[in-house]
N, C-alpha and C positions, 0 to 999 in steps of 0.2 A: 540775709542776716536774721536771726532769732533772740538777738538780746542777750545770748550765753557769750563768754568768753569762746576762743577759740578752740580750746582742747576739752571743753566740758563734754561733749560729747561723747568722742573718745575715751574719757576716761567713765561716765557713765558706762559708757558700752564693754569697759572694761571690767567693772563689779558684775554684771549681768553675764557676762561669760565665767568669771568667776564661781557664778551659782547668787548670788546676793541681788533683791531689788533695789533700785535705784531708780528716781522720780529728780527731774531738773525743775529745779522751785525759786523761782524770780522776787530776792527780799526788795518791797516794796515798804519804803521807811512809812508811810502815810498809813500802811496797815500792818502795822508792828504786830500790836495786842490781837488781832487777827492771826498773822503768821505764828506766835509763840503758840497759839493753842492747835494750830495744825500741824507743826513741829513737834507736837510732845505727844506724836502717832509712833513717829521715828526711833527707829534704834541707834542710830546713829549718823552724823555729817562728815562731808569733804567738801565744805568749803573755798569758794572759789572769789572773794572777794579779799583784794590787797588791804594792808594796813594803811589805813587813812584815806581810803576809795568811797569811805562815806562821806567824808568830811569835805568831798570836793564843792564848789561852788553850784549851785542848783539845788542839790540836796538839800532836804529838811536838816536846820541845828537842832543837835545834840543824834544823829542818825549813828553814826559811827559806836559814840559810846551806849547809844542803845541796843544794837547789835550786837557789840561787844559784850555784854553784860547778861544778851540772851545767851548766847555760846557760853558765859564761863556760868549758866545754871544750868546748864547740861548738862556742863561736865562735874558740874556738885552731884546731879541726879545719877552718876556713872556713865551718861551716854559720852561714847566715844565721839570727837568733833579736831576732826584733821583739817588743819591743825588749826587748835586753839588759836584766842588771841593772845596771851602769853607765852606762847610756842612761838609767836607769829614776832613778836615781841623782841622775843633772846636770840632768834637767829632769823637771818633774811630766808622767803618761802623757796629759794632756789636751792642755799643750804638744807634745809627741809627736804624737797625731792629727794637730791641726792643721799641721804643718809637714811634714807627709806626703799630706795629704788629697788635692792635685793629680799624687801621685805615677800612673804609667803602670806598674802591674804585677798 
């Protein structure tokens, strides 16, 4: 085990044959203000954390909507972040896949 979900991988290894880098970056809620300013090297996320996956027990409160809040100043700044929290929001991430899967990128 590595700490990534199970298809992270894969689908990293999938931008990388595409031609795009792609780097697996473990958010660690205790170094937020850390991670935002290593994040903003980045052209853009694919996000691999379910809605409400911060907010589990263990976790630091208020993790989730800080998370949250980083992703949607991304996407103020133009960086693309698959898929947003608000993405994440209006349709369940399986709906998501699928209406993406024939996507060219």
């Amino acid at each position: 085990k590595h700490g990534f979900r199970y298809d992270a991988v894969p689908i990293a290894n999938g931008f990388i044959m595409a031609g795009a880098a792609c780097d697996l970056i473990q958010y660690e809620p205790e170094k937020h203000d850390e991670m935002m300013v290593t994040l903003e090297a980045y052209d853009g996320f694919f996000v691999r954390i379910n809605p409400g996956q911060l907010s589990n027990p263990g976790v630091p409160e208020g993790a989730q909507a800080k998370f949250d809040g980083m992703m949607r100043e991304f996407v103020k700044k133009g960086k693309p972040v698959w898929s947003s929290p608000d993405v994440q929001t209006q349709m369940g991430a399986k709906d998501a896949l699928v209406k993406m899967n024939h996507m060219d990128c």
